[in-house]
FIDRENZA-370925 format. One record per residue: residue number from 0; residue in three letters; chain; x, y, z of N, C-alpha, C in turn. Coordinates in steps of 0.2 Angstrom, whole numbers. Layout:
N
   k   r c   n_X   n_Y   n_Z  ca_X  ca_Y  ca_Z   c_X   c_Y   c_Z
 NUM ALA A     X     Y     Z     X     Y     Z     X     Y     Z
...
% end
This chain:
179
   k   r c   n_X   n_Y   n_Z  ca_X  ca_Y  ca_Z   c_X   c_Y   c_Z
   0 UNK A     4    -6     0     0     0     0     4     6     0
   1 UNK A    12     6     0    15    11     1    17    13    -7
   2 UNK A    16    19    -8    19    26   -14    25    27   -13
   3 UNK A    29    26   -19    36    28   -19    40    33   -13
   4 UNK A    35    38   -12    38    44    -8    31    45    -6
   5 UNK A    30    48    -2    25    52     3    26    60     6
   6 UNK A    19    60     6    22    69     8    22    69    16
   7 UNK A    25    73    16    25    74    25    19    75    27
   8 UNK A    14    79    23     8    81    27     3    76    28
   9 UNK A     4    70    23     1    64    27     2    62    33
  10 UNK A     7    62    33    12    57    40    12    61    48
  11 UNK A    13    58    51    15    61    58    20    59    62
  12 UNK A    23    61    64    31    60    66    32    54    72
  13 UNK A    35    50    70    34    46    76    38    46    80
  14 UNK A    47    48    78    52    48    84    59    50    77
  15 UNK A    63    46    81    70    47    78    73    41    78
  16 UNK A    81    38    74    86    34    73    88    39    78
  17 UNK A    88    34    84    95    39    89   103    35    89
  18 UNK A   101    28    89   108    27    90   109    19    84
  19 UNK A   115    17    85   118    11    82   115     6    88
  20 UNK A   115     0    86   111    -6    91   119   -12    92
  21 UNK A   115   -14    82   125   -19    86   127   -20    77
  22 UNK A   131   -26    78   136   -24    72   132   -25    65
  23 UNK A   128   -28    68   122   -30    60   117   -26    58
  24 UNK A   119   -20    59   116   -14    57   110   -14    62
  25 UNK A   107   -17    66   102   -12    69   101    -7    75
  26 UNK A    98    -5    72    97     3    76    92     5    83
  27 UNK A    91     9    87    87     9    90    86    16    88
  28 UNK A    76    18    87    74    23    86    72    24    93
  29 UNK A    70    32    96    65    34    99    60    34    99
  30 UNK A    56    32   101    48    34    99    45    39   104
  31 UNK A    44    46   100    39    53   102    33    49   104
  32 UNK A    30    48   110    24    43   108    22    42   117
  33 UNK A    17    43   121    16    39   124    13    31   126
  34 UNK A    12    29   118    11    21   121    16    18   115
  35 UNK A    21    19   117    28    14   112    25     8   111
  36 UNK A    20     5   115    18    -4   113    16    -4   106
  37 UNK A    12     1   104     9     2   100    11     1    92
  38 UNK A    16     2    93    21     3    87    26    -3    86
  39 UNK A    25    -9    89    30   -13    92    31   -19    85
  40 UNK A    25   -19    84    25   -25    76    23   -21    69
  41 UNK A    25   -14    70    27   -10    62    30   -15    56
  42 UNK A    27   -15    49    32   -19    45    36   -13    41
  43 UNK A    32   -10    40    35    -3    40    35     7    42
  44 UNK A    42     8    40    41    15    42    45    20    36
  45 UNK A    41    27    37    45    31    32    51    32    34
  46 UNK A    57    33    34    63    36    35    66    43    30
  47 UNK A    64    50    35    65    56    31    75    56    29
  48 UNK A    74    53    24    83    55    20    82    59    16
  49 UNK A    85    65    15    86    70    11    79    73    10
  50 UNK A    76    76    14    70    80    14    65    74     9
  51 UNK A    67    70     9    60    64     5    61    57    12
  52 UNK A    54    57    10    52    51    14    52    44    12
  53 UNK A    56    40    12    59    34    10    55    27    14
  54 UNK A    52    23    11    50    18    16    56    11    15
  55 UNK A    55    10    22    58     5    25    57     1    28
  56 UNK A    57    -6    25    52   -12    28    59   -15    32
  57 UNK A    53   -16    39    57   -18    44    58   -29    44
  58 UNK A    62   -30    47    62   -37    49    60   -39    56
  59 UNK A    62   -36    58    61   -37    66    61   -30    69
  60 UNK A    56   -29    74    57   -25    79    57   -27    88
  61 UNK A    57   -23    92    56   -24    99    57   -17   103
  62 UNK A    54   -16   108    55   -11   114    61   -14   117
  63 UNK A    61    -7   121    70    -6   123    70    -2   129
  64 UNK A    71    -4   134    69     0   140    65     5   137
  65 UNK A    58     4   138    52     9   136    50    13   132
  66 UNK A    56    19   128    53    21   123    57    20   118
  67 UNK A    61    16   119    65    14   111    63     8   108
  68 UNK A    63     8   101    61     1    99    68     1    94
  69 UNK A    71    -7    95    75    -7    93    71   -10    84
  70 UNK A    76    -8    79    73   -11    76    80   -11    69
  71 UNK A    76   -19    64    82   -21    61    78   -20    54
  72 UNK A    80   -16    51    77   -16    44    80   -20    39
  73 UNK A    75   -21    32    78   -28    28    84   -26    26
  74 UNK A    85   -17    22    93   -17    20    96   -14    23
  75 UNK A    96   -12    29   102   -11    33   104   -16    35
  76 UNK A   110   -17    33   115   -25    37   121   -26    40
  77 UNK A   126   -15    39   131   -16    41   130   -11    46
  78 UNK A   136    -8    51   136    -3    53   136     4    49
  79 UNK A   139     4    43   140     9    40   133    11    38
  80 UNK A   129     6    36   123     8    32   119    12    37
  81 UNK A   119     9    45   116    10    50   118    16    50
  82 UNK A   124    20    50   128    26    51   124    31    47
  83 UNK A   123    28    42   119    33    34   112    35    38
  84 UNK A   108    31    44   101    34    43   102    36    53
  85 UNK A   108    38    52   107    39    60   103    48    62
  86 UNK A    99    47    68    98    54    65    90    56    64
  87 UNK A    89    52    58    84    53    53    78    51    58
  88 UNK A    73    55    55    66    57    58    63    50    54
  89 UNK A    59    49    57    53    43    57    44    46    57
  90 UNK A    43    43    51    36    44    49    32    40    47
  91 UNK A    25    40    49    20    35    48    13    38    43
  92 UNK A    10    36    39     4    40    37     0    38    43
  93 UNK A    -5    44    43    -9    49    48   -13    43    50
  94 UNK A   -16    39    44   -21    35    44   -18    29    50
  95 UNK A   -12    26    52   -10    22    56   -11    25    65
  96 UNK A   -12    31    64   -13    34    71   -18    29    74
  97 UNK A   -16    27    80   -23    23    85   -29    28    84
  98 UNK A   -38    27    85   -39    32    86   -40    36    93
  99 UNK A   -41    40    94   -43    44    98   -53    44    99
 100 UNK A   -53    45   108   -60    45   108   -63    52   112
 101 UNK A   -68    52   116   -68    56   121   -66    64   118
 102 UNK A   -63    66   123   -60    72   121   -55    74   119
 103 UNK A   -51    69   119   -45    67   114   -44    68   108
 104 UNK A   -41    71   108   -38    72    96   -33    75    95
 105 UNK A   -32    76    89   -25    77    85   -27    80    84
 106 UNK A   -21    84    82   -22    91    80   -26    92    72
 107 UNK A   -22    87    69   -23    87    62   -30    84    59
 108 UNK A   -34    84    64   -40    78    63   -47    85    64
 109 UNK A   -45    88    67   -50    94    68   -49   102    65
 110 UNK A   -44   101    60   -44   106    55   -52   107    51
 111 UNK A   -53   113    50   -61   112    45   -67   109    50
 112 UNK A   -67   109    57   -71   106    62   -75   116    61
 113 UNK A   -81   116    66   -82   121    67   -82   124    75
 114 UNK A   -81   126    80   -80   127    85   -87   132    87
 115 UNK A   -90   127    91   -98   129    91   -98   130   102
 116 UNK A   -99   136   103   -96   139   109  -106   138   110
 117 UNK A  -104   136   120  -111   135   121  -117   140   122
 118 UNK A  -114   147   123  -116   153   122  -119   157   117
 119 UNK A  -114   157   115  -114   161   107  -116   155   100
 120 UNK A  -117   148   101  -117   145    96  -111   145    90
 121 UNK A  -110   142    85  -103   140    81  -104   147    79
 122 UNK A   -96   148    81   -91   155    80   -87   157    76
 123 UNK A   -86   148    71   -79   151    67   -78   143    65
 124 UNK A   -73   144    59   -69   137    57   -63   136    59
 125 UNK A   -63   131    61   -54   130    64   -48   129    57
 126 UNK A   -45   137    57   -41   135    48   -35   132    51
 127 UNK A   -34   132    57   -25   132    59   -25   127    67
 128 UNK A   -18   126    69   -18   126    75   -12   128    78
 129 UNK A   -11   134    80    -3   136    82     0   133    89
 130 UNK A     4   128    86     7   127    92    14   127    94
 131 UNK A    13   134    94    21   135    94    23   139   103
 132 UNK A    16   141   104    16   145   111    15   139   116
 133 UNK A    16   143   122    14   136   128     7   134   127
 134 UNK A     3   136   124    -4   134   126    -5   135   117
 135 UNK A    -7   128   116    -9   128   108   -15   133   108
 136 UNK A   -16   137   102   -23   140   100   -24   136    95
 137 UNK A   -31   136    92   -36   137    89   -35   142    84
 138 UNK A   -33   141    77   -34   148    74   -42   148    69
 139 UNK A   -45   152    72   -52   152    70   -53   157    65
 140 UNK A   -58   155    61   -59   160    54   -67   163    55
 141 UNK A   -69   168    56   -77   169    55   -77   176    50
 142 UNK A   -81   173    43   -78   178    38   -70   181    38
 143 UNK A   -71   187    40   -64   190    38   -60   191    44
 144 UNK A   -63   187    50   -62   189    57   -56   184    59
 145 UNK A   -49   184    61   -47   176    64   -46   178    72
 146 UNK A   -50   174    75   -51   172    81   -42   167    82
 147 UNK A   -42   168    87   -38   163    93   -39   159    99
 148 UNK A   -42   153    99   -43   151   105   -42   147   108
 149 UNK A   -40   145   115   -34   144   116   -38   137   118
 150 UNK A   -33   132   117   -35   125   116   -35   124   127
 151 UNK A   -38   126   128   -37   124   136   -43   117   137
 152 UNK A   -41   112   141   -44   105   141   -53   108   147
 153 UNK A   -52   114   151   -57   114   152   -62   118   151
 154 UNK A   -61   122   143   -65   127   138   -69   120   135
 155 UNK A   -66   113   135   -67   108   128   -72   105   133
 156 UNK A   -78   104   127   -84   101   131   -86    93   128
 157 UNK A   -85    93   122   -85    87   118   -80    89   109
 158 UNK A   -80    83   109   -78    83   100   -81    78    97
 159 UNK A   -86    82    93   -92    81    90   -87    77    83
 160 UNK A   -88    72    81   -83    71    74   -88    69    70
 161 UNK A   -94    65    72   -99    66    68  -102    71    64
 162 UNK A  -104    79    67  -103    84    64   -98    87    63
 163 UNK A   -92    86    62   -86    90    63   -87    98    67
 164 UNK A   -86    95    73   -89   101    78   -83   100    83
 165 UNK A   -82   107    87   -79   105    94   -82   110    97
 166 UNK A   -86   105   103   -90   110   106   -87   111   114
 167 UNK A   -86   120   114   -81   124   120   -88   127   123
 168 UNK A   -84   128   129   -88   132   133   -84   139   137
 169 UNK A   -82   145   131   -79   150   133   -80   155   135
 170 UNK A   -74   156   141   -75   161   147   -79   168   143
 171 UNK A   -82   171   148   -83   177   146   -78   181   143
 172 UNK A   -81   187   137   -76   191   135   -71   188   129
 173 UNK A   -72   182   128   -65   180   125   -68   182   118
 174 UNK A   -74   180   116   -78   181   109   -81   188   107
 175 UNK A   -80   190   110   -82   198   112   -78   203   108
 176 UNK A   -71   198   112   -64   204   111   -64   203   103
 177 UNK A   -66   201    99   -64   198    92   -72   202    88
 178 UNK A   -77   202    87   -83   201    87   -86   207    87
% end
């Protein structure tokens, strides 16, 4: 099922090559992740070399004190090869994410959702998500207007993914300042 190359915006980052394992080239990656189990019988994974995402079919893998999974892929067999992808970011397409329930989600799963506040009823589209600050925003679109709202766990009342909806319940003032 895998396409020669893939784009990054499919995929979601699952960790890194951080080190050499042993002399038959296998490696151990990180996994960015908190449930590394989950990731434990991969057949494959992308491997970002040279800004393209390269797949990599595994032979074996296993966990490694907690969040590393050691793994031994079909063409990597020397240390040197292992050398070549040391480093390299690891990527999955979006589609292998476990799902998510409850109030839980990905960032990238509630883009185009509409943020329907219990007050004010739906206020805006969620075109972005900035998470570059401490506290992710919400970047909301209502006509010409871009809202910011900040992704706090107890403004979040549900996610509606049946409607593509996420319904908040926002302090006084917030919609106001905008509006």
């Amino acid at each position: 099922s895998f396409t020669d190359s893939m784009r990054k915006e499919d995929c979601f980052y699952l960790g890194k090559i951080a080190k050499k394992f042993s002399f038959k080239g296998e490696v151990l990656a990180y996994l960015d992740t908190d449930e590394p189990e989950l990731y434990e019988n991969l057949e494959s994974v992308f491997v970002e070399c040279n800004k393209h995402l390269v797949p990599f079919f595994i032979e074996n893998s296993s966990l490694h004190k907690n969040d590393f999974l050691r793994i031994r892929f079909e063409d990597v067999t020397t240390e040197e090869e292992a050398e070549a992808i040391l480093g390299n970011a690891l990527y999955l397409p979006l589609d292998r994410l476990p799902k998510l329930s409850g109030k839980k989600f990905y960032f990238h799963e509630v883009i185009g959702f509409e943020i329907d506040d219990k007050k004010h009823g739906v206020i805006g589209k969620i075109v972005s998500i900035n998470d570059t600050t401490a506290q992710p925003l919400f970047e909301v679109l209502n006509g010409d207007v871009e809202m910011l709202i900040p992704m706090v766990d107890h403004f979040l009342l549900k996610i509606d993914r049946d409607n593509k909806k996420v319904m908040m319940d926002l302090p006084d003032g917030l919609i106001e300042m905008y509006l």
